[in-house]
C-alpha positions in Angstrom: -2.9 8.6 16.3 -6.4 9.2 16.6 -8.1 6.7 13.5 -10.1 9.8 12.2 -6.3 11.6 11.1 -4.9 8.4 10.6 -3.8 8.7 6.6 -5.8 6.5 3.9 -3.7 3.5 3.1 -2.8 4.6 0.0 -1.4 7.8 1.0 0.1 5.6 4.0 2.0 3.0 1.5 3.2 5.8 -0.8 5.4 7.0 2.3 6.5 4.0 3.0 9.2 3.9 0.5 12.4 3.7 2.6 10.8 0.2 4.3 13.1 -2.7 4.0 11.0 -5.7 1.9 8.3 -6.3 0.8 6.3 -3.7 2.0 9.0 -1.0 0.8 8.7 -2.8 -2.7 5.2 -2.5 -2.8 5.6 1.8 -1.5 8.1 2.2 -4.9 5.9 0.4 -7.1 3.0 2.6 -5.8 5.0 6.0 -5.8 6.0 5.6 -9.2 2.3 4.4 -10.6 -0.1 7.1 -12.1 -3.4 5.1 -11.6 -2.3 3.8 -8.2 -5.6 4.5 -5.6 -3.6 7.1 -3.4 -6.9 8.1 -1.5 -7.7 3.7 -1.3 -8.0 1.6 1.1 -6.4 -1.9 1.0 -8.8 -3.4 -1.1 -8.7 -0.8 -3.9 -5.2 -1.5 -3.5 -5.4 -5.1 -4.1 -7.7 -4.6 -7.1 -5.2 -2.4 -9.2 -2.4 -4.9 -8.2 -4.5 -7.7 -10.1 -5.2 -4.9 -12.5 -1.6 -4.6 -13.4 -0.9 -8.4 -13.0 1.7 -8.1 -9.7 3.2 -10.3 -8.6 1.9 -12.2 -5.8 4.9 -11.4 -3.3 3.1 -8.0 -3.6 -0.5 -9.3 -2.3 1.3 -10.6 0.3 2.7 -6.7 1.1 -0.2 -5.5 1.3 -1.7 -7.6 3.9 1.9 -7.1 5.6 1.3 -3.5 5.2 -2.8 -3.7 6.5 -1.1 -4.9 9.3 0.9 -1.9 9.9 -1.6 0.7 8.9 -4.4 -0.2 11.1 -1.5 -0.7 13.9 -0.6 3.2 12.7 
């Protein structure tokens, strides 16, 4: 997929949902989170994750997930 129509990571993690893990963890807690940064990247993501005082399995998801975007 060409990087310009690649999604933003938000919108990426939020579909992530039926992901084993971590990173599937990380996609329900999103889903279900009003303020989450849909249209973020992994940073903004990070921030609202210290924001809401995660834990830090889910830091570790989202450097998992990075991973998998950017591989997307």
């Amino acid at each position: 997929m060409d990087i310009d129509t690649r999604p933003c990571f938000g919108t990426w993690l939020i579909q992530q949902t039926g992901k084993g893990g971590f990173i599937g963890q990380l996609a329900t807690i999103a889903k279900a989170d009003r303020g989450f940064p849909k249209h973020g990247g992994p940073d903004a993501v990070r921030k609202r994750l210290g924001d809401t005082g995660a834990d830090p399995e889910m830091f570790e998801a989202v450097d998992d997930a990075e991973l998998d975007w950017s591989s997307y």
